[in-house]
Every structure is written in C-alpha cells, then in structure tokens.
C-alpha positions in Angstrom: 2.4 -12.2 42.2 3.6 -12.8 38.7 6.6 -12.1 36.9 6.6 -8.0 36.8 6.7 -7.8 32.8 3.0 -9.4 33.0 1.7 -7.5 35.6 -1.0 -5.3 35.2 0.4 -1.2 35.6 -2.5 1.2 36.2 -0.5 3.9 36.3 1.6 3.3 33.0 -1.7 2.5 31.1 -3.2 5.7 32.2 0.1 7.5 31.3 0.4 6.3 27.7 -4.2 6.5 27.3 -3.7 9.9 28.5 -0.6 9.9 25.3 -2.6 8.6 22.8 -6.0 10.4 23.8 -3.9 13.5 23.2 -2.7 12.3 20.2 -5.9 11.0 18.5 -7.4 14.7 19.5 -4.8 16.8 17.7 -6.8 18.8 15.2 -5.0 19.1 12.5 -2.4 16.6 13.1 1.0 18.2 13.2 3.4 17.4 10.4 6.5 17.5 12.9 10.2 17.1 11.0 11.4 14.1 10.2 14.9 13.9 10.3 15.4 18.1 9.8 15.1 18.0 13.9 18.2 16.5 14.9 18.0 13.9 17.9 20.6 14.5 20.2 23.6 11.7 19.7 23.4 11.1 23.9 19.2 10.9 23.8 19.2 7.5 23.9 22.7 6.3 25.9 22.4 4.3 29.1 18.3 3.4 28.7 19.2 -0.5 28.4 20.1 -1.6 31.1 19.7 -4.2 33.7 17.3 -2.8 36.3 15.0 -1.4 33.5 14.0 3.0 33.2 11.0 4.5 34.8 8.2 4.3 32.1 7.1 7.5 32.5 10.3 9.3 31.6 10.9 6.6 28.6 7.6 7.5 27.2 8.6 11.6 27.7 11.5 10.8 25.9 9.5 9.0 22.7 7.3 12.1 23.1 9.7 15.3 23.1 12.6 14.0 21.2 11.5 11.1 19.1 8.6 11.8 18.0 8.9 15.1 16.5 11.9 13.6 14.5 9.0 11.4 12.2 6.9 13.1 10.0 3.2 12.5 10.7 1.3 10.3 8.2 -2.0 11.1 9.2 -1.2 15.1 8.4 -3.5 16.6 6.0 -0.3 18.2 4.7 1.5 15.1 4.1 1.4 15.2 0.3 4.8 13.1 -0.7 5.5 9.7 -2.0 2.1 7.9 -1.3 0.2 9.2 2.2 -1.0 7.0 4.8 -4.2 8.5 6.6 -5.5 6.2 8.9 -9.4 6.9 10.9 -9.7 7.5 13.8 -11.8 4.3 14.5 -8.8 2.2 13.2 -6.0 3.5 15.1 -8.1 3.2 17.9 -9.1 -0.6 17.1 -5.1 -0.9 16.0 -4.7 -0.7 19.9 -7.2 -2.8 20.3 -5.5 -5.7 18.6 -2.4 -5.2 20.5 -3.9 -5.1 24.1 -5.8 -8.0 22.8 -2.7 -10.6 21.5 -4.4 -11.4 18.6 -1.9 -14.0 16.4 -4.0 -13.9 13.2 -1.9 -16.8 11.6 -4.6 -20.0 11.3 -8.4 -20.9 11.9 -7.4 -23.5 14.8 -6.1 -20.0 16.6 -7.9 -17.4 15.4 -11.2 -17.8 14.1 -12.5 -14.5 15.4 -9.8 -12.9 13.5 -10.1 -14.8 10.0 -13.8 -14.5 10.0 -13.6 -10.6 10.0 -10.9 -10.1 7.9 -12.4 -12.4 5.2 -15.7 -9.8 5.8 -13.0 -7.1 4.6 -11.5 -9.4 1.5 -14.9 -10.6 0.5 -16.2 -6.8 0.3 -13.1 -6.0 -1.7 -13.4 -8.6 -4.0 -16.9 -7.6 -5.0 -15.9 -4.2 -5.3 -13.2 -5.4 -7.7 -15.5 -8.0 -9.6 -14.0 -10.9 -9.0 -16.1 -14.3 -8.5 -17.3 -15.2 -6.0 -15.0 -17.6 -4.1 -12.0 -15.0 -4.2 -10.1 -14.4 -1.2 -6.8 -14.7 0.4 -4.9 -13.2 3.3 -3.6 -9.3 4.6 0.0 -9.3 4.6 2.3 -6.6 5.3 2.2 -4.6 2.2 2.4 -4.3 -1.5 6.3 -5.5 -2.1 5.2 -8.8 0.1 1.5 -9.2 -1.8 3.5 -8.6 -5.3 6.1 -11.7 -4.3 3.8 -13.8 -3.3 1.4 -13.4 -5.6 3.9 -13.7 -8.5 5.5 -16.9 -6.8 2.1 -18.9 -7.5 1.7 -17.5 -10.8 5.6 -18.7 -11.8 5.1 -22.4 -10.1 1.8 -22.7 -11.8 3.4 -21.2 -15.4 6.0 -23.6 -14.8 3.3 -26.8 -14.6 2.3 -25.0 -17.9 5.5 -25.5 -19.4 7.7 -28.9 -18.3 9.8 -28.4 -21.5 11.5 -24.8 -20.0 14.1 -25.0 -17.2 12.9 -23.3 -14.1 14.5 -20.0 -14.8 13.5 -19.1 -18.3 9.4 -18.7 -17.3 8.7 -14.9 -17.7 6.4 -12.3 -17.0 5.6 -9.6 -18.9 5.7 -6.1 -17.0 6.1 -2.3 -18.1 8.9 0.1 -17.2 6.4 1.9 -14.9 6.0 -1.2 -12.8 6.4 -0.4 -9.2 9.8 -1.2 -8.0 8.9 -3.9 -5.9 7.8 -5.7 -9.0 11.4 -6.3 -10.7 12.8 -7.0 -7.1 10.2 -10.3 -6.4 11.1 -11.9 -10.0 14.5 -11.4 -9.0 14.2 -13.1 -5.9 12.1 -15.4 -7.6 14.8 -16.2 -10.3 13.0 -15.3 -13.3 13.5 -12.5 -16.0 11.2 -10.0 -16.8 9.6 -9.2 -20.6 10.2 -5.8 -20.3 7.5 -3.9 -22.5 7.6 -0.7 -24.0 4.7 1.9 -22.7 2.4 3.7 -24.6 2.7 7.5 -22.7 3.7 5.4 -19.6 0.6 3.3 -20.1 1.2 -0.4 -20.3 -1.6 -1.5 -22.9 -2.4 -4.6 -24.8 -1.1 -3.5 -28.2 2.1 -2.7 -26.5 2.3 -6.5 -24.9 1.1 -7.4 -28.3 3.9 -5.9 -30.2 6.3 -7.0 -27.5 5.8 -10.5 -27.9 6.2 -10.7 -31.6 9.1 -9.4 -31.5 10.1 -11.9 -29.0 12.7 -14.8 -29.4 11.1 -17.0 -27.1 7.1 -15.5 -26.3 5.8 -19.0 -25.1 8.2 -18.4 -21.9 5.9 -15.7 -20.8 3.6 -17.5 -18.6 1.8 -14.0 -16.6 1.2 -10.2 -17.3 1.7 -7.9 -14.1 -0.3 -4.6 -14.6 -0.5 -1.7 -12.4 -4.0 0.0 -11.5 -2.5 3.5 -10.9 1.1 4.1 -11.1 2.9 5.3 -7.9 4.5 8.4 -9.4 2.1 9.5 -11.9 -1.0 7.8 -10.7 -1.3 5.9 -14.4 -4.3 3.3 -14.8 -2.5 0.3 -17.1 -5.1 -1.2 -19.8 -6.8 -3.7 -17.5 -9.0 -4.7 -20.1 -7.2 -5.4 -22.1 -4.3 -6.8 -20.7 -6.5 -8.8 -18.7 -8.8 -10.1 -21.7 -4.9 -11.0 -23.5 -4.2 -13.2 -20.4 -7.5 -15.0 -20.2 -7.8 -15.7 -23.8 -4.0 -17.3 -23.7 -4.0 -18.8 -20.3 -1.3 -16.3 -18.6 -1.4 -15.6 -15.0 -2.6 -12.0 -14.4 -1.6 -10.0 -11.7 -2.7 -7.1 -11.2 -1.3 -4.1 -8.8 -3.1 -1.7 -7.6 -0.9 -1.3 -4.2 -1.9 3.0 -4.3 -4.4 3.4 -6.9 -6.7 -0.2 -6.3 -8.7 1.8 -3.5 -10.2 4.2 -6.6 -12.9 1.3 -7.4 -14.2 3.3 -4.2 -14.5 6.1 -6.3 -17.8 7.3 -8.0 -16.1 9.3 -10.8 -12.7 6.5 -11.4 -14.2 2.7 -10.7 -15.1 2.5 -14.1 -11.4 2.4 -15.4 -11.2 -0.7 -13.4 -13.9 -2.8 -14.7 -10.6 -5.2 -16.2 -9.6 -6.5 -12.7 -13.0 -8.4 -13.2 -10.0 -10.9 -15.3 -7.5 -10.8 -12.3 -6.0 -14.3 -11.3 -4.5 -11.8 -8.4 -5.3 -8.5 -7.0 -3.4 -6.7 -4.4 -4.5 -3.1 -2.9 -3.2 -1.5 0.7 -5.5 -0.6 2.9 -2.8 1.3 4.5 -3.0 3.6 2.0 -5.8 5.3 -0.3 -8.7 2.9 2.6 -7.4 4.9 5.4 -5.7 2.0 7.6 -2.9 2.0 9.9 0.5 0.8 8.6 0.9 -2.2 7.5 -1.9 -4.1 6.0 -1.9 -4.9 2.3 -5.1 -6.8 1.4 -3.9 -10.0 -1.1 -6.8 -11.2 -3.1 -6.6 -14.6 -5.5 -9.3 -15.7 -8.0 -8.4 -19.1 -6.8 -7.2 -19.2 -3.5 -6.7 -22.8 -3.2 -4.2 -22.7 -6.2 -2.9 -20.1 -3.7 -2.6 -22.5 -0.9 -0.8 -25.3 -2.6 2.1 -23.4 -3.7 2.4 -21.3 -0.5 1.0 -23.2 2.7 4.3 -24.1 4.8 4.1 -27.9 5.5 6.2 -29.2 9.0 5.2 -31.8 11.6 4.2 -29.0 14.4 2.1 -27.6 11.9 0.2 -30.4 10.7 -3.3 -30.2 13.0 -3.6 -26.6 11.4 -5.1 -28.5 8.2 -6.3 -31.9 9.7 -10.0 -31.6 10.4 -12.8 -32.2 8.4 -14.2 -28.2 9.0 -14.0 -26.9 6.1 -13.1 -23.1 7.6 -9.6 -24.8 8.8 -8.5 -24.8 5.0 -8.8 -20.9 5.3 -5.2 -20.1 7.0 -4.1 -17.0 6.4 -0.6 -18.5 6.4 -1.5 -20.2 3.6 -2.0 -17.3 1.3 1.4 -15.7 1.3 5.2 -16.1 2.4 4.4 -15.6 6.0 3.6 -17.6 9.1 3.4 -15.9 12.2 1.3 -12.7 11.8 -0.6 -10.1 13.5 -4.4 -9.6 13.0 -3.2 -6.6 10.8 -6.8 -6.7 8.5 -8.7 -5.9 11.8 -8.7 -2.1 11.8 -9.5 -1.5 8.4 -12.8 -3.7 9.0 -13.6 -2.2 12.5 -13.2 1.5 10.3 -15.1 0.5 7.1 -17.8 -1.8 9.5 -18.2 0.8 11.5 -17.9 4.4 9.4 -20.1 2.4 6.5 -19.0 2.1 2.4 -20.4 5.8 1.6 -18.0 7.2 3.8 -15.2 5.8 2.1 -16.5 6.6 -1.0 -16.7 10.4 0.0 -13.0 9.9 1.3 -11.6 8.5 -1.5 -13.6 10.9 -4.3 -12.5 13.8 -2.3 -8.4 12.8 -3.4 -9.7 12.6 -6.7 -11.3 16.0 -6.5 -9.1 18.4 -4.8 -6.3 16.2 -7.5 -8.2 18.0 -10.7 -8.9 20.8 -8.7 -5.4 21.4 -7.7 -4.7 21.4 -11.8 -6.9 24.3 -12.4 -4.9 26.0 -10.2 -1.3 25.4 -11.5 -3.0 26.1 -15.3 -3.7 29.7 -13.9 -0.2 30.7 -12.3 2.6 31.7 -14.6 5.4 30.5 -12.6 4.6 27.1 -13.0 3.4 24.5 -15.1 1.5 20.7 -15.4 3.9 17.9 -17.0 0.8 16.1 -17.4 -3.1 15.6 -16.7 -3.8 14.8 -13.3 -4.6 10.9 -12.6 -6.1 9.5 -9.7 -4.9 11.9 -7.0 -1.3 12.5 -7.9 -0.2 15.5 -10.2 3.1 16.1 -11.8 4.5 20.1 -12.6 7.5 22.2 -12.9 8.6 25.3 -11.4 10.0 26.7 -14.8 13.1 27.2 -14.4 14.5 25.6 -11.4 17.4 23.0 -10.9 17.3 19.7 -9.0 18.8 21.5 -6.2 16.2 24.2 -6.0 13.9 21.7 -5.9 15.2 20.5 -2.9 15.6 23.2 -1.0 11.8 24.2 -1.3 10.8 20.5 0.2 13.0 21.6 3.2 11.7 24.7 3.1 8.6 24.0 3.8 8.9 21.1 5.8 10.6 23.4 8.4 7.8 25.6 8.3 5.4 23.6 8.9 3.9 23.9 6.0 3.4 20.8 4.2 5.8 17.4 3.3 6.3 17.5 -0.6 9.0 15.9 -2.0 10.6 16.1 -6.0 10.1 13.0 -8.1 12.0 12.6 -11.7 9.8 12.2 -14.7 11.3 11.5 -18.0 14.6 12.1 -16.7 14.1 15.4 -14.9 12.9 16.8 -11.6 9.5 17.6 -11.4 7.4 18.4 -8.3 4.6 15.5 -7.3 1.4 16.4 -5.1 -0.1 13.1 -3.6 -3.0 13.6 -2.4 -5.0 11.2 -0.1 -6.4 13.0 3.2 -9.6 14.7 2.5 -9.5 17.1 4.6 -6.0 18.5 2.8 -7.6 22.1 1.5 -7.1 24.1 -1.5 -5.7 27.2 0.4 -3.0 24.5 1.6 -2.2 23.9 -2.2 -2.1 28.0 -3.2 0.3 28.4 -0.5 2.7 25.6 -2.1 2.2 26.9 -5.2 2.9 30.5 -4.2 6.2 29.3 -2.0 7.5 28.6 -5.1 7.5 31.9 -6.6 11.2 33.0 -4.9 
C-alpha cells in the first residue's frame, strides 16, 4: 500500500465527476456573486489540520459557500472587463491535463505536449501571416507574453546600439497601451516614448511626428502596438506602424492580448493584415479563442533570436539542449521567463482540433455581431447614448445624466439580480458604461433588459 496522498480514491473521484458533470451541464451557466455574497469569517477555521478533513464535506464547502462567492466566467451574461468563455471540450480536456501530470516545460519531457501545442502556434501564426518558421511557447497570459517579448526586443536593440548605456534604449508605445505594457519596461529598466494618439489610435504619423520631435529618436529601438484596445476595443495602425519598424529596423511587437482572436473573424481580419510585419505577436486563448484560464499563446518571427536571450542556462539543465535532434531546440522554456510549466496550450488545441476553425470563426463573428447590434439599440433609446462606434466587441455609452456613483450602484444592482456582470470604465476622464461581449450565445433581449435597468 502506498503513501495515502497517491492512492487511488474511487469514491472522491466519483464525488468531484459527479461536481463537475453537474457543472459542465448547467444551461445557462449561472453568474453567482462574487464578492456581494459574503463568505462567513468562520467558513474556513480549523480545515488545516493535522489528520486531514473528509473530502466530501471540503468539496460541499467549495460548492455552497465558495463558489457562489466567484463570478462565473463562462456566463453568457458576464459582459465586464474582458470575458473568459471557455468550450466545453476544453474544460473537459483542462482536466485531462491535470489527471494526466503533464510538465509541458522541454522536448526531453514532453514531446507529446510540445508537438500539439506547436499544431496550435503554427495555425495561429498562419492566421496572423507570419512566415513560416514562427513559433514560440503558451505562457500564462498577456502581462507575462508582453515582458518577455519586450525583453528580447530591448537586448537585441541594445546589440543595435553599443554606444547607449543599457537604460536609455526605448520603445515607442501609445497612452492606450494596455497596462501591462508600461509595467514590463519598467521592470525591464527602460523608458517609454510615449506617443500622442490620433482618437485613441496609435498610428504611424503619430509615431512619425513623435520622433521628430524627439531629443534622442535613435534610442527608440521597438514600436509596441495594440490589435484592439482593452477598453474601447481600438485596432492601432498595424500597417503602418509595422511597415515604420521594418523599413528602420525596430523590433515590433505587437499586442493583441483581447482583440488578436478577431483574425478569426470574417467581417474584422482584414484590419490585421499588418501583423504580417510582427517581430512578436501575442493573443490569449483564454480569452476571445474560448480557452480555460490561463494560456496566452506567444508568437516570435524568429524564435531562435527568442531562445538566446531567454533560455535559462544551469548545469542540471544542460541535457535539455545537448542532442543532435533538432526538435530538442524547441523548449518551451526557452521562449519566455518561465521554467517549470503546465501543458496550459493543450485545451485550446483539443477545442479548436476537435470543434474545427469554422466553429471559431462563427464564435468569434458572433461578438462582433451582437457588438454592432447592441449599438443600434442604444441609438434608439433616449435615456442613453454611444460615446463612440462600436469596435471589435466592446461598446462604450452613457446613461445621461448619471454620476460615478450611480454608475455603481446599477453594476451591483444587477449583479444581485442575477442579471448580468457589467462594470463602469472611465473614458476621457469620465464614467462611462462598457459592454464586452465575447460568449455567443449572450442574446439581445439580455442587452434590452440592461439598457432598460437603467431607466430609474
């Protein structure tokens, strides 16, 4: 008999199958509260401890008390910041993984993995139209694709330029640049060109302008542009930027975190056609492609540029790029600041491989659609207003008339009623309210019956 944490447990597995059967079957998914259903403050006292809890209870605990406190991604009426709506197929293949302990880190370990998840990168790179030979790694999500991505474009910049100390290389990035952005040159060390927008659009004239205006211009050595803004859904100018970079050897990187999964989109792909010029690429499966959290798909036009800035070099790890095979230079540890990792590409290929590319095409035009739809409606209502044309799948409007707080209350509001999960954004300095759309199966009657709680 083996130690009791490794031992097999029919009756806990059938327990927590029965959970997640029950779970996977919900139709609709409930939104449940979040934090507006308060968790007792004893809930949790006295479970660790030395002789362990029954399992059973544990798990009846995670289901009546904890998990109505989180607000359910997969919701068609989760419509705040950016939605997460993972299939069916890849929750179920997310479980999959875990039974399995998969370590997705090297070839030498996981070949089974790599081979798959370099299906998924390959298929996304095409999409994207970058040459052949692109590829990388899945990492944990935009904020770690953006650093690492930007670290190989500042170490090569500074080969570019010997003559600048370490710290004055730059990159040029807009004011609508996703958070995440500002915080990886900072932890990189360098400075940002910060460049004006045209109407929130970062465009090549606008990086043009910027840099003759610019003390020092040569210290910009990359251009970081965003394929659909997180707030407002904004497609930077690709082309254009991108065409800039190539034509004056400047690292571009190009975001597309959210919006990147529209190059699934029959009526949008064309308004990427500039990421054809991306030196790196990062989009989240996790997001707009329908994938469990987390799993950010990282994408370089040159991956082994890639890999000799970010492959981790020790003694133990040596035999990981020692043999003659050329599939052991593919490590996904080599492609970003990470070593140890889960297989976390795997469910979004078991979903796509398995659902097939017209069904995420459907998926992903049917955002877009109810998006413009959902602007016809607000045009017709007199109580509110659009702040802007709908992009992508998110669209900005007002309640006329209401204050911050108001604004607030109405998120709560309907959160406690089960209604839907929308939460105010600012735009230009004052509080707007923000549909994000992403599940297809959220309705237009769901987005009357927002609009209309907002008459009171």
């Amino acid at each position: 008999m083996g130690h009791k944490m490794f031992t097999y447990d029919a009756q806990l597995s059938d327990v927590v199958f029965e959970y997640c059967r029950e779970r996977l079957s919900m139709d609709p998914v409930p939104l449940d509260w979040g934090s507006l259903r308060a968790i007792p403050t004893n809930a949790l006292d006295g479970l660790i401890r030395p002789e362990g809890c029954d399992p059973d209870q544990v798990l009846e605990l995670f289901k009546d008390v904890l998990a109505p406190s989180v607000v359910s991604i997969d919701s068609p009426g989760f419509l705040a910041f950016i939605p997460n709506a993972p299939t069916k197929s890849s929750l179920l293949f997310d479980m999959v993984v875990a039974c399995s302990g998969l370590n997705g880190t090297s070839w030498l370990e996981a070949s089974g993995v790599v081979v798959a998840e370099n299906q998924a990168l390959e298929y996304l790179a095409r999409r994207a139209g970058m040459p052949e030979g692109s590829g990388g790694a899945f990492v944990s999500g935009g904020s770690m694709g953006n650093l690492s991505s930007l670290t190989v474009g500042r170490d090569l910049g500074r080969a570019k330029h010997p003559e600048l100390a370490g710290h004055e290389v730059r990159f040029a990035i807009s004011a609508d640049s996703h958070s995440s952005i500002g915080t990886a040159l900072h932890v990189l060390g360098i400075q940002p060109l910060l460049v004006s927008t045209d109407d929130h659009r970062f465009t090549r004239a606008s990086l043009e302008a910027a840099l003759a205006n610019d003390a020092n211009p040569s210290s910009v050595v990359g251009v970081v542009a965003t394929a659909g803004t997180t707030n407002a859904g904004i497609i930077d100018d690709l082309e254009g930027l991108g065409s800039y970079a190539r034509e004056h050897d400047l690292w571009f990187h190009v975001d597309g975190a959210y919006g990147g999964a529209a190059i699934f989109s029959q009526s949008e792909a064309g308004k990427f056609s500039g990421l054809r010029h991306a030196d790196s690429f990062i989009v989240d499966p996790h997001k707009w492609l329908f994938a469990p959290l987390d799993s950010c798909a990282l994408i370089y036009r040159n991956p082994t540029a890639a890999r000799k800035i970010l492959a981790q070099q020790a003694s133990y790890l040596d035999i990981l790029h020692s043999n003659d095979d050329a599939h052991y230079e593919w490590n996904p540890s080599d492609f970003a600041i990470h070593l140890s990792r889960r297989a976390r590409g795997l469910p979004f290929w078991f979903s796509l491989v398995t659902y097939g590319t017209e069904a995420y095409e459907s998926a992903v035009q049917a955002a877009v659609d109810i998006a413009k739809r959902a602007e016809v409606i607000i045009a017709g209502l007199d109580h509110v207003e659009l702040v802007r044309p709908a992009s992508l799948s998110v669209v900005l409007y007002r309640r006329i008339g209401w204050s911050d707080a108001q604004y607030t209350e109405w998120s709560h509001r309907l959160l406690r009623d089960q209604v839907a999960f929308v939460t105010p954004t600012k735009w230009e300095g004052e509080t707007v309210a923000r549909l994000a759309f992403l599940h297809p199966d959220t309705t237009d009657d769901l987005v009357r019956e927002i609009l209309e709680s907002m008459r009171d």
